[in-house]
C-alpha positions as CSV (number, residue, x, y, z in Angstrom):
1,X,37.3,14.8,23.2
2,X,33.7,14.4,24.5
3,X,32.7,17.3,22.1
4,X,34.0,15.5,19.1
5,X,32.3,12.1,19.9
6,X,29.2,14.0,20.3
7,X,29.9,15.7,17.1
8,X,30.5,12.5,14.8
9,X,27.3,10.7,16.5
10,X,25.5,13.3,15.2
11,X,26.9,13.3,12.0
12,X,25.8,9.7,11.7
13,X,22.8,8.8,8.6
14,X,20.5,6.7,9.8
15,X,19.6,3.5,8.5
16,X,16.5,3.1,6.7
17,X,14.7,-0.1,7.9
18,X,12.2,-1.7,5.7
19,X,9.4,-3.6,7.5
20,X,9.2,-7.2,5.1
21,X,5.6,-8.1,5.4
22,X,3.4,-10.8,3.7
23,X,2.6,-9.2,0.6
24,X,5.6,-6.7,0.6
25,X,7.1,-8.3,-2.7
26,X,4.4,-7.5,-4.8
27,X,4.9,-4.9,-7.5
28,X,2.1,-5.3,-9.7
29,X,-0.2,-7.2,-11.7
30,X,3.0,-8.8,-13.7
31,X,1.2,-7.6,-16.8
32,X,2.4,-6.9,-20.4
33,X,1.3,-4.0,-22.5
34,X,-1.6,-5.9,-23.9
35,X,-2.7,-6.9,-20.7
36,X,-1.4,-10.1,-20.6
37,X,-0.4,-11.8,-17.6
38,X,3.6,-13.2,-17.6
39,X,3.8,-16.1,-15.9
40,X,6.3,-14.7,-13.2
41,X,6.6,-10.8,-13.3
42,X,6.2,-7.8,-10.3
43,X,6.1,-10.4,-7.6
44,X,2.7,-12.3,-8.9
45,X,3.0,-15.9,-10.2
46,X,0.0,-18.3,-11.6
47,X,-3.4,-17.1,-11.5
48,X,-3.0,-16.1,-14.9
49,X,-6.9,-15.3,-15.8
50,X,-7.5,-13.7,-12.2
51,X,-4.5,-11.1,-12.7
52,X,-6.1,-10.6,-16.1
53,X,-9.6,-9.9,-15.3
54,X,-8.1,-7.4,-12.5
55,X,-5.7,-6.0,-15.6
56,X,-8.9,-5.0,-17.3
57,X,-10.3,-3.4,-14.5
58,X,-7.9,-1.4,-13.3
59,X,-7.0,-0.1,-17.0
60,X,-10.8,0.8,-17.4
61,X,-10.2,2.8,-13.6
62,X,-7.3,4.8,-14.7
63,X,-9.9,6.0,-17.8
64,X,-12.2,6.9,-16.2
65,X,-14.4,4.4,-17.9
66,X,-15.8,2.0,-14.6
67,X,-17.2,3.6,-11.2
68,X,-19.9,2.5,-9.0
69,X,-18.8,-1.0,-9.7
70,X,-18.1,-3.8,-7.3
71,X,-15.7,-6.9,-8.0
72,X,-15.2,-10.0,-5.5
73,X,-12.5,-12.0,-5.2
74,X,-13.5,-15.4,-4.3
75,X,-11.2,-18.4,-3.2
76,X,-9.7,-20.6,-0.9
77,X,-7.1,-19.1,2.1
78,X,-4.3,-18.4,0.7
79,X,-4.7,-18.5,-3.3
80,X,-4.0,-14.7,-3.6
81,X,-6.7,-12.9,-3.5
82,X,-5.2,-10.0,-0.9
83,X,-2.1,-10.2,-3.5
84,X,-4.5,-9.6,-6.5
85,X,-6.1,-6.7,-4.1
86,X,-2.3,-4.9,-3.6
87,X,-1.0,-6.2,-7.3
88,X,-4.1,-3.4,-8.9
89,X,-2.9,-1.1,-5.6
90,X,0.4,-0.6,-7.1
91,X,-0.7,-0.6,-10.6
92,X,-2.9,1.8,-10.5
93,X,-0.1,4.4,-9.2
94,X,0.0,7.3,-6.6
95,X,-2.5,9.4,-8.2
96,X,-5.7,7.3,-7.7
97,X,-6.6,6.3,-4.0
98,X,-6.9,3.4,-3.0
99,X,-8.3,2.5,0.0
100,X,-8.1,-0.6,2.6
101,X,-10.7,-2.5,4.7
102,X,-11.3,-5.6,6.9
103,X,-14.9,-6.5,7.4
104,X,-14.2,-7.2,11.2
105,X,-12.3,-3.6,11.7
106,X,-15.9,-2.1,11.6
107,X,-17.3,-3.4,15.1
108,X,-14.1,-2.4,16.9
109,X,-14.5,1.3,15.8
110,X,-15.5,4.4,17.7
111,X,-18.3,5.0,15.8
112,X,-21.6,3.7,13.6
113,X,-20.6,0.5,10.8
114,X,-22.1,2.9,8.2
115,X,-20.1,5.6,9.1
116,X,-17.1,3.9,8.9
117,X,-18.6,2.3,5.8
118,X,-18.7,6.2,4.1
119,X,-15.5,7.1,5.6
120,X,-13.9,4.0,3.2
121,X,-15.8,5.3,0.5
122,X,-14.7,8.8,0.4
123,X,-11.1,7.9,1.3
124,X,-11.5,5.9,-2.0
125,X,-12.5,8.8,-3.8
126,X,-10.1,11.6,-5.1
127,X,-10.4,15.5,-6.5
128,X,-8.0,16.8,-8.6
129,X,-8.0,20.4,-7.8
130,X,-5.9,23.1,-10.5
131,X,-5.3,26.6,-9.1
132,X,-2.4,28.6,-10.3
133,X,0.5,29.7,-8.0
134,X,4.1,31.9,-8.7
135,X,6.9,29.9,-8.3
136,X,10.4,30.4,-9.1
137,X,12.1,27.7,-11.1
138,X,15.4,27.4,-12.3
139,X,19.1,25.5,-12.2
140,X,20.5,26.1,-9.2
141,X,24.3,27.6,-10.3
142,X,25.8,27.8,-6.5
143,X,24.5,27.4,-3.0
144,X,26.0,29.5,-0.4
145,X,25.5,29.3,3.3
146,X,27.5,31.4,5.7
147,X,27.6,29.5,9.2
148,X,28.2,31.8,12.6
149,X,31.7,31.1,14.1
150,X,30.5,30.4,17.8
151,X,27.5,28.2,18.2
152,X,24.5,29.8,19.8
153,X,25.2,33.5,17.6
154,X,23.1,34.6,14.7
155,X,21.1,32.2,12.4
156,X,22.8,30.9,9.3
157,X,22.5,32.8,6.6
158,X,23.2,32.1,2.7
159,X,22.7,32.9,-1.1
160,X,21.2,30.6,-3.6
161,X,22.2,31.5,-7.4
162,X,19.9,30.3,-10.0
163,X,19.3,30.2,-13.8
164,X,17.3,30.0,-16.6
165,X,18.4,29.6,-20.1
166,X,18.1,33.7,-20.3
167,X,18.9,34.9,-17.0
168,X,20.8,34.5,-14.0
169,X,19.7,35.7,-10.5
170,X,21.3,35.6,-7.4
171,X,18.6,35.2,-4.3
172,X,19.1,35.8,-0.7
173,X,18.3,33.0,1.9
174,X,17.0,33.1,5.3
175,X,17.2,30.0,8.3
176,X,13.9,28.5,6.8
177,X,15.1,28.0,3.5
178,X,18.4,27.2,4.2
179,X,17.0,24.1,6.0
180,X,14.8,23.2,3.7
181,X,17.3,23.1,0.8
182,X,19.6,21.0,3.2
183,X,16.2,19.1,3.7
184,X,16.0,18.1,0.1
185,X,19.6,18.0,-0.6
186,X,19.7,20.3,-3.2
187,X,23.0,21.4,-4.5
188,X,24.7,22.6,-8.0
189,X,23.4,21.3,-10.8
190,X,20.0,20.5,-9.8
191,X,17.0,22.1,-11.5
192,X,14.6,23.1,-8.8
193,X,10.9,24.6,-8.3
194,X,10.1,27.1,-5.0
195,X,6.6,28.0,-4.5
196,X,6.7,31.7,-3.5
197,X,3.7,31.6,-0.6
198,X,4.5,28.5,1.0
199,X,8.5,28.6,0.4
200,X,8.3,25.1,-0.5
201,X,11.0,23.5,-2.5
202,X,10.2,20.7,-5.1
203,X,13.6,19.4,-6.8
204,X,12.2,18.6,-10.4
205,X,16.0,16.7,-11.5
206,X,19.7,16.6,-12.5
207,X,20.5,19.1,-15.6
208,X,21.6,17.9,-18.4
209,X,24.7,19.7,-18.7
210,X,25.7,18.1,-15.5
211,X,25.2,14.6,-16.8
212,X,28.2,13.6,-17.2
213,X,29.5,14.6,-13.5
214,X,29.3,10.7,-12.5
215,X,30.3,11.0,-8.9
216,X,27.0,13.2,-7.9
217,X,25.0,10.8,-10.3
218,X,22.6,7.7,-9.1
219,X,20.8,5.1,-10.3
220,X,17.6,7.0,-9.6
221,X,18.5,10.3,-11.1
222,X,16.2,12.1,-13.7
223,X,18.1,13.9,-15.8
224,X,15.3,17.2,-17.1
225,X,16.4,20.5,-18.9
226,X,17.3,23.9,-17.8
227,X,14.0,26.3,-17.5
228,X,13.9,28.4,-20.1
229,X,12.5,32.1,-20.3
230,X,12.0,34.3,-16.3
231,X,12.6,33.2,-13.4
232,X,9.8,33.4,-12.1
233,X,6.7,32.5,-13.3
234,X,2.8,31.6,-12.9
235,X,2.7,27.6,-13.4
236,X,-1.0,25.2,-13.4
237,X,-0.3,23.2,-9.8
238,X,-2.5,20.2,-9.5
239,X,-3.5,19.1,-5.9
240,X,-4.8,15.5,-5.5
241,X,-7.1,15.0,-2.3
242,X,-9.7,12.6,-0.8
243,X,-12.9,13.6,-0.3
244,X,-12.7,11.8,3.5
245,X,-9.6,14.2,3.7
246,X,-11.7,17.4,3.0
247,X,-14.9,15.9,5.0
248,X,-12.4,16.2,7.9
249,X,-10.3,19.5,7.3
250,X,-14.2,20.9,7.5
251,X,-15.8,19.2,10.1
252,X,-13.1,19.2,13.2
253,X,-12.2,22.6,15.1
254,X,-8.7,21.2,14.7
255,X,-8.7,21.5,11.3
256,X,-6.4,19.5,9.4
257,X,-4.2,18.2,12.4
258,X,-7.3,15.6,13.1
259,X,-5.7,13.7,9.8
260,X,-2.6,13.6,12.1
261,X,-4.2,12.3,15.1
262,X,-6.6,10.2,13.6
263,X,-9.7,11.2,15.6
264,X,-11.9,12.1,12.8
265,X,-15.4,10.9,14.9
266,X,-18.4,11.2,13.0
267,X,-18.5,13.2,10.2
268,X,-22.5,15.1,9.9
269,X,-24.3,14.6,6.6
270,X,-24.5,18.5,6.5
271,X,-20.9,18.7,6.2
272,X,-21.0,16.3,3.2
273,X,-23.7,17.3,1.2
274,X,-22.0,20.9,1.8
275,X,-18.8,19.9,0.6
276,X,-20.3,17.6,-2.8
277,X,-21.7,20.7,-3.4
278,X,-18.8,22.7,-3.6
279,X,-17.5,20.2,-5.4
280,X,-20.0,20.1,-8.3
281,X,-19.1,23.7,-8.6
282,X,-15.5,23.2,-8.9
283,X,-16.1,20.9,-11.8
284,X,-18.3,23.0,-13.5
285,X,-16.0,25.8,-13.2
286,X,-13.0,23.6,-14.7
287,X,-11.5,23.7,-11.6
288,X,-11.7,20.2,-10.1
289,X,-12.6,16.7,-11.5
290,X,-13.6,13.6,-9.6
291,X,-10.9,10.7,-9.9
292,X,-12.7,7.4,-8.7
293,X,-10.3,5.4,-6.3
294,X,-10.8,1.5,-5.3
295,X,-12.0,0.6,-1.9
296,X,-10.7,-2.8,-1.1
297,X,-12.8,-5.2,1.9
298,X,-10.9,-7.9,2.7
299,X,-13.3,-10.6,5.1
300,X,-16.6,-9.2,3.2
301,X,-18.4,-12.1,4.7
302,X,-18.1,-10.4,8.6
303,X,-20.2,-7.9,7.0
304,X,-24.3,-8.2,8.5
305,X,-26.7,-7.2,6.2
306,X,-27.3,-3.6,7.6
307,X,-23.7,-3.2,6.1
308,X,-24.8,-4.9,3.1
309,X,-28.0,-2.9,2.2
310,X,-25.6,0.6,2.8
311,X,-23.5,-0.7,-0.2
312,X,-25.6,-1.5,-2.5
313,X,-27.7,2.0,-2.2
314,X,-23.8,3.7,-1.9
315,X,-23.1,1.7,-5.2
316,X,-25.5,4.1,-7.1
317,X,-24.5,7.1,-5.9
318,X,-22.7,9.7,-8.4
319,X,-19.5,9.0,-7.1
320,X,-19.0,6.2,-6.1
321,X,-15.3,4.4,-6.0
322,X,-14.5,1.0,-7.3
323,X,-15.7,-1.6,-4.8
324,X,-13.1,-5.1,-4.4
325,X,-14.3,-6.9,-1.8
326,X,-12.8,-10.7,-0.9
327,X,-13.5,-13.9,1.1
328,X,-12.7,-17.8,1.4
329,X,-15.9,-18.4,3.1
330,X,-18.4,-21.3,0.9
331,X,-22.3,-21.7,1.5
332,X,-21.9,-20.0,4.7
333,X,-24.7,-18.0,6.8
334,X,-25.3,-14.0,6.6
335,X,-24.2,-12.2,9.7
336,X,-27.2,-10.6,11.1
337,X,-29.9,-13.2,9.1
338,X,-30.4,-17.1,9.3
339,X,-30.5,-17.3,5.8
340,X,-27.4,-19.1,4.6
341,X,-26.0,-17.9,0.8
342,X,-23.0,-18.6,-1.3
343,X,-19.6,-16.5,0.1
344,X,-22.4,-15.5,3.5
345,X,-23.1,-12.6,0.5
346,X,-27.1,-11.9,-0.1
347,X,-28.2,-12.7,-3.1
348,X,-29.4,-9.1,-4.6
349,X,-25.9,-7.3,-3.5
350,X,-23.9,-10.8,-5.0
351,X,-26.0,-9.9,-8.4
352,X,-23.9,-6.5,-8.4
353,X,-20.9,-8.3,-8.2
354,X,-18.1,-9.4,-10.9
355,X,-16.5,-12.6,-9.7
356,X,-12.7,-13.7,-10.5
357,X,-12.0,-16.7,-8.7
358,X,-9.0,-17.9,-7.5
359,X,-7.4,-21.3,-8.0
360,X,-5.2,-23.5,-5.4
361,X,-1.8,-22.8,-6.6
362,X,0.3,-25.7,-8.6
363,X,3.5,-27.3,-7.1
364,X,5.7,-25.4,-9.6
365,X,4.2,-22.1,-8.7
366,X,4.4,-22.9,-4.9
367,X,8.8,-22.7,-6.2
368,X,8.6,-19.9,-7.9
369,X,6.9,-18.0,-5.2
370,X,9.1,-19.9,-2.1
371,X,12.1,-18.2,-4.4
372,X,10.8,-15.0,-4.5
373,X,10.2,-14.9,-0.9
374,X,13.6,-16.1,0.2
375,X,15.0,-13.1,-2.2
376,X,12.6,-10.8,-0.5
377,X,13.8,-11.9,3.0
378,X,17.5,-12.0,2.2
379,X,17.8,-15.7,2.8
380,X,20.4,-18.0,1.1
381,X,18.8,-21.2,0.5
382,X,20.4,-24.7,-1.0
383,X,18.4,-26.1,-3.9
384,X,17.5,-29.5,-2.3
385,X,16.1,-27.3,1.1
386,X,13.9,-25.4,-1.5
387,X,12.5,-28.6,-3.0
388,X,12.0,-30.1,0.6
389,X,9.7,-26.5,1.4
390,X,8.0,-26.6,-1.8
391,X,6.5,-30.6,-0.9
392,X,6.1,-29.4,2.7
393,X,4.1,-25.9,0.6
394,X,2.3,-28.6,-1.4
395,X,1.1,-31.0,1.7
396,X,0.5,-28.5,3.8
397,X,-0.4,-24.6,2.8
398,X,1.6,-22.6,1.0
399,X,1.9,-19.7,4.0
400,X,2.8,-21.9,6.7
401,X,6.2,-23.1,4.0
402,X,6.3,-19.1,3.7
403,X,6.9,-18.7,7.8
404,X,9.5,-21.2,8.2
405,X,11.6,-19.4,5.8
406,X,12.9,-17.1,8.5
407,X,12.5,-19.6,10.9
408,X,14.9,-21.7,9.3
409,X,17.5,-18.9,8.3
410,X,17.6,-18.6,11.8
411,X,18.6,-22.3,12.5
412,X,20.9,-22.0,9.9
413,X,22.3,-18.9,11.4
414,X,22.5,-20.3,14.8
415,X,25.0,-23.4,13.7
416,X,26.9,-21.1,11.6
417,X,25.9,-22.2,7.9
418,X,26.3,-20.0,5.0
419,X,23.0,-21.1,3.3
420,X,19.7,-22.7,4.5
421,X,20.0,-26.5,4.1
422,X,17.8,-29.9,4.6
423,X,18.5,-30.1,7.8
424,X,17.5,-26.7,8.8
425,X,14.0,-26.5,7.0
426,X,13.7,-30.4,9.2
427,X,14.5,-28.9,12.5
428,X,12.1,-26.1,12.1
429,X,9.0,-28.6,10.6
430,X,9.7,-30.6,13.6
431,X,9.5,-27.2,16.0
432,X,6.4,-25.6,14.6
433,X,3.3,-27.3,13.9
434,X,1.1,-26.7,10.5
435,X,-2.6,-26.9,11.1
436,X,-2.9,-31.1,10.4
437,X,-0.4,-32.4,12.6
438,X,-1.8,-29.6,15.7
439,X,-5.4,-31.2,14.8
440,X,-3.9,-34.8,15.0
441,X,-2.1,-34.0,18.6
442,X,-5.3,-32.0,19.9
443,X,-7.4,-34.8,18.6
444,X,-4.8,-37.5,20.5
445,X,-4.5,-35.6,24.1
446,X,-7.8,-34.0,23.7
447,X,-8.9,-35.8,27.1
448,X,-5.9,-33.9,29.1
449,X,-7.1,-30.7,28.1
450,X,-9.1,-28.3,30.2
451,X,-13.0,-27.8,29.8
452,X,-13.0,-31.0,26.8
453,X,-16.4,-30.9,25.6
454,X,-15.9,-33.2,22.5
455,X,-17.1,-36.8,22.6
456,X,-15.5,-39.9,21.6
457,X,-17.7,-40.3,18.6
458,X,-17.2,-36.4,17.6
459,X,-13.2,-36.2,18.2
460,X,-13.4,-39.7,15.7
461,X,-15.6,-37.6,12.8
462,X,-13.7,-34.1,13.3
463,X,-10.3,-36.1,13.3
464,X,-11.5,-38.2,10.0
465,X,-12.6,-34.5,8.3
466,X,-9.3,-32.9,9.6
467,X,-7.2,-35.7,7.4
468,X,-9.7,-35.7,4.4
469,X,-9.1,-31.7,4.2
């Protein structure tokens, strides 16, 4: 009995648990095919000429027209600017990297800012290498696996019968491949590519002379047609890598496990300039070309202007990626200077810069996106809650009406309720503080708190300026 308890635990799939996170709604730019923003579309509402300036840009990336540029993103907390950031993320696709900073990640590293600084870049800069390679492709006709009677005896062993529009060939398989077709869940029907040196298996779709077996059939299922001509066969095979990714496979005794572990330490200019040379050789020879990524700095105004003068002389190198940097920050100073400058940004790298600014977002756009978050999260909310949240979005900010979304399908949850009501979104307001009413109530009792520096006359001014904002 204990065996077959064991047996049906392991049997068991395991559930695939999405992490929601701030901007995990977002799909796109919400663009049409001219580049035109829609007013609600992939997760992105308002900012209609922001999304389009960004729509541009990232059309002119995937071109090849634009690199060595630099584009800032400039407006108040929480207008959009990181969504803007992931919104050309996804739209660019898989093939063209896309890399992610925080100004303030770069004085907590293990190494130099400028290192870290030309680690982003080359992360944010892809090679498309080409090389041929045999692999055997075909419709798979039956799959075949003969399991040993006793546990613990010989390794499984199989056949795998494929075909090609003019032939049929029936292959043997050993314990690696048999786990790797289980691995990919390959079975009948399936049109299928195996590289011969490394044995792996790439399922390529459905035939369509199987389309019309519905129960084996999903939503996501590409149907493609059967291979045609041998077997096997010498096919064009395209790898896409960084540059950061090859600075490390060449520079660590470890080889390519340091990209596991993460402990890529300092990379020697030798090792570059080594590598971009190889690299210029690949292109000439046909057998590479340079795809220019985005590197995205959020909090560009932690920056100091040692970081500063490395981008603008890494803006003018050959390949350079497409620089994005953001940041709420006014008239502010420049880390590292006493000169003050508009976004803390000196003057000759803010020259480089194309600015899209970002606008405070509209009451009716506050709704749209309060109802796109509740569908992200799951939560069932009453139309009189949501206008309740949107006037608490529009008083206070629109991410603190974001958090209590949770917090108040929680409340709901807790009495029993089917759907989010008035009642729940009030007993959460009254629970959590937004930024104003903490100010007020510091401001109030700042006299019982510890170490109170603040003066009479100051708390009066600061308290005045915390209402006016």
């Amino acid at each position: 009995m204990a065996m077959g308890e064991l047996k049906i635990s392991e049997m068991r799939d395991l559930t695939r648990i999405e992490r929601i996170g701030a901007h995990s709604h977002i799909r796109g730019l919400g663009l049409d095919s001219s580049l035109e923003p829609r007013l609600s579309s992939e997760g992105m509402v308002g900012q209609i000429p922001a999304r389009k300036a960004a729509g541009i840009m990232v059309k002119m990336v995937q071109q090849g027209k634009i690199a060595g540029r630099a584009l800032l993103l400039a407006g108040q907390p929480g207008t959009g600017k990181t969504a803007i950031a992931m919104g050309m993320a996804k739209s660019l696709g898989q093939e063209t990297p896309f890399a992610m900073l925080a100004g303030s990640e770069l004085y907590s590293l293990d190494m130099s800012k400028t290192e870290a600084l030309m680690q982003a870049f080359r992360k944010a800069i892809g090679v498309r290498i080409k090389e041929e390679a045999e692999v055997i492709e075909g419709e798979v006709v039956e799959v075949q696996i003969d399991r040993p009677a006793v546990a613990g005896a010989a390794s499984k062993t199989g056949k795998l019968t494929l075909k090609t529009t003019d032939m049929e060939t029936v292959y043997d398989l050993g314990a690696k491949m048999i786990e790797a077709l289980g691995k990919e869940k390959v079975q009948s029907g399936d049109v299928i590519a195996i590289d011969k040196a490394s044995g792996k298996i790439t399922k390529l779709g459905r035939s369509f002379a199987r389309s019309r077996d519905y129960d084996a059939m999903g939503p996501q299922t590409k149907f493609v047609q059967c291979p045609e001509g041998e077997l096997q066969k010498r096919k064009e095979i395209v790898h896409c890598v960084t540059l950061h990714e090859i600075d490390v496979i060449n520079s660590r005794t470890q080889g390519f496990l340091a990209l596991f572990t993460g402990d890529t330490g300092e990379i020697r200019a030798e090792v570059r300039e080594q590598i971009d040379t190889k690299v210029a050789e690949w292109r000439e020879e046909g057998k590479a070309e340079i795809v220019p990524g985005v590197l995205f700095i959020d909090e560009v105004h932690m920056l100091d202007i040692e970081c500063f003068s490395f981008l603008n002389r890494a803006l003018e190198n050959d390949m350079a990626p497409i620089l994005v940097v953001a940041t709420n920050r006014g008239i502010t100073t420049i880390r590292g200077t006493n000169y003050r400058s508009p976004h803390g940004i000196p003057i000759d790298f803010l020259d480089r810069l194309l600015i899209i600014s970002t606008q405070p977002y509209k009451e009716e756009e506050i709704r749209n996106i309060l109802d796109i978050r509740c569908q992200e999260e799951d939560v069932e909310m009453s139309e009189d809650a949501k206008v309740l949240l949107t006037k608490i979005g529009v008083n206070t900010s629109l991410r603190y009406a974001i958090h209590l979304i949770t917090s108040a399908a929680l409340a709901c949850q807790k009495r029993k309720g089917k759907a989010v009501e008035v009642e729940d979104i009030t007993r959460v307001y009254n629970l959590f503080y937004d930024v104003k009413r903490s100010t007020q109530y510091l401001m109030e009792y700042q006299s019982q708190y510890m170490f109170n520096e603040v003066s009479a006359g100051e708390a009066e001014e600061d308290e005045t300026a915390a209402m006016v904002s």
